[in-house]
N, C-alpha and C positions, 0 to 999 in steps of 0.2 A: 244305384248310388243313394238314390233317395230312402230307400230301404234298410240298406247299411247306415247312411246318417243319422235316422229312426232310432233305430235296434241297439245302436254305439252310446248315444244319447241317454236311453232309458239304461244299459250297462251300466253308464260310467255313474250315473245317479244311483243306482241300485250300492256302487260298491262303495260311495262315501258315505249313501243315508240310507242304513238296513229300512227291512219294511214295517220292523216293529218299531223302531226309533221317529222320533216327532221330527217332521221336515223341519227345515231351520227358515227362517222370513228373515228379510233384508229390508232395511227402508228402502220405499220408493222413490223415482224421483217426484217432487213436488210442482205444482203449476208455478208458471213463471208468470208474475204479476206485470204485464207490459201498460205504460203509461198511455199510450196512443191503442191498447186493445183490452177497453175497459167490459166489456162485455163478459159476462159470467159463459156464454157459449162457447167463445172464442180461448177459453184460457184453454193454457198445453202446455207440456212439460217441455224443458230444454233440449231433451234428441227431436222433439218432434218439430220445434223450429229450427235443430240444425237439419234435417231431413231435408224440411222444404228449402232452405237453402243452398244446400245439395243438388237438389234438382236442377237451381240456374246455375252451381258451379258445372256441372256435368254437361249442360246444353251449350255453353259458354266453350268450354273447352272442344267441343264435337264440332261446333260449326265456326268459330272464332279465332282457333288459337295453328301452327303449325302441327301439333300433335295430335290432337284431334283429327285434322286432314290425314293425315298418315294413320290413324286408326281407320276410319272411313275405307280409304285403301283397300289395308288388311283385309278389309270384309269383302268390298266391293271386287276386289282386281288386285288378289294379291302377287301375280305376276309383273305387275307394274310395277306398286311399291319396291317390290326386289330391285327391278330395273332404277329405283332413286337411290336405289342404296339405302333401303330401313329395312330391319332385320326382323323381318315378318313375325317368324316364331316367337322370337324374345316377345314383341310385342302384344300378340295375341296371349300368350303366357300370360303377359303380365298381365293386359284386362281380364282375365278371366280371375286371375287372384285378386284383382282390387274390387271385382264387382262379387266374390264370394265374400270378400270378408265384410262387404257392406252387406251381402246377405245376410250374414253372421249374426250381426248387429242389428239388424231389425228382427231376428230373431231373440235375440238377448232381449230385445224391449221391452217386448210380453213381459219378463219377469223380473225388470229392473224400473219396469215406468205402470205397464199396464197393469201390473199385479206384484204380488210380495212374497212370488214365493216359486219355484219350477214347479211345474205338473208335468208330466210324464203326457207327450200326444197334444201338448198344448197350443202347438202349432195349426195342426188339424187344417192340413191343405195349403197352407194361408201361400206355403212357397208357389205351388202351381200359378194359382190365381194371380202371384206377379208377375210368374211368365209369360201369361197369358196376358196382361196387362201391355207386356213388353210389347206383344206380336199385334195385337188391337189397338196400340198407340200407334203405329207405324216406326216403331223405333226412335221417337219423337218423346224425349222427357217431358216436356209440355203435356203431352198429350196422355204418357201413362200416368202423370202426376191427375189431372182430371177422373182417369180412369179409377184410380187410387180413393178417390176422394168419394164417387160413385159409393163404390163397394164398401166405404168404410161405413155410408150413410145408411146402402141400405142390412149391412150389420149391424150397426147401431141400433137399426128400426125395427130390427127381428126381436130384441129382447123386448121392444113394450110391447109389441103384436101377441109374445107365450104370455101374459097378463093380460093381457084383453081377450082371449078367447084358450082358457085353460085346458078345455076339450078338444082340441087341436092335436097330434101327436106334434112335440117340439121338435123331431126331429124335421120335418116341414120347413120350421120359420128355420133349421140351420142350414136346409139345403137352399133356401131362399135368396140369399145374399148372392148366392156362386151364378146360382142358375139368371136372377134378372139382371146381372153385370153383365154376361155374357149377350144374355136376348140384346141389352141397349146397347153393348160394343161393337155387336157383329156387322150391323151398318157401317163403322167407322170402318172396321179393318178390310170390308171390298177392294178400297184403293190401297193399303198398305201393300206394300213388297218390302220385304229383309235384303238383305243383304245379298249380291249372287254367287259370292263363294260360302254362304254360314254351311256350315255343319259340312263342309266339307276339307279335307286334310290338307296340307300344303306342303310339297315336297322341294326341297331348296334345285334348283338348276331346270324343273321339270314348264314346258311351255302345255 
């Protein structure tokens, strides 16, 4: 899939902007100037405060809300759930489409907040590393959201590292960011457990 997603991507760019023709640039979004977050550090565009917002809608909903419970379910014992009467498949269906299309959209970012323009490849991993956030969070948006925050810091800190030491092969400081999220996560994720039905099919009537 991931391959296909790739490959479809760079296509469908290839057939609206030949290779001789000058890529086209979109304004970005702009920092949102907040009253109470006066700090030049701290400023960020408005998907990136609705992102973080997101995170306590999605926690919110998982441990708070009836449907959330009934997601949980799905994952944990989806022979149960059936037994309440929640339509398992529909269900997992649907989080699987609400959680692609917010992948989507943090993929859009890159070229509508991070930068002014698509590059072809510009994603460069970045989906793995959320999954991999998922599974070292414990399944805990709190916790991938930290994980998130890791990894963006020590990405950030790879580009002044290629200027500080130009003699370095860069591609180092880019494998850098992947490899020390991981080293500092892999403590956390000992005690994670997923889910005990994930990744596995769910057949309606079957015990």
């Amino acid at each position: 899939i991931t391959l296909l997603a790739t490959s479809m991507a760079s296509f469908i760019y290839r057939l609206a902007v030949p290779a001789k023709s000058t890529p086209p640039t979109i304004m970005p979004f702009q920092p949102v100037d907040l009253p109470f977050l006066n700090a030049p550090f701290l400023a960020a565009t408005a998907p990136t405060y609705l992102a973080l917002a997101l995170v306590a809608v999605v926690a919110y909903v998982l441990w708070r809300t009836p449907l959330g419970l009934a997601i949980r379910m799905a994952g944990e014992h989806p022979q149960g759930a059936q037994a309440q009467g929640i339509n398992v498949l529909v269900l997992r269906t649907g989080c699987v489409m609400v959680g692609s299309a917010i992948m989507a959209l943090g993929g859009a970012f890159l070229s509508l907040a991070a930068f002014n323009s698509f590059v072809i490849n510009m994603v460069q991993g970045r989906g793995w590393m959320a999954l991999a956030l998922v599974v070292f969070g414990a399944w805990r948006p709190g916790l991938a959201l930290l994980g998130a925050l890791l990894y963006a810091w020590f990405d950030a800190y790879q580009l002044r590292l290629q200027h500080v030491f130009p003699g370095v092969p860069y591609q180092i400081f880019l494998m850098a960011p992947y490899a020390l999220s991981i080293a500092v996560l892999i403590p956390m994720s000992r005690r994670a457990s997923g889910p005990q039905a994930l990744m596995l099919p769910f057949v309606k009537g079957e015990r």
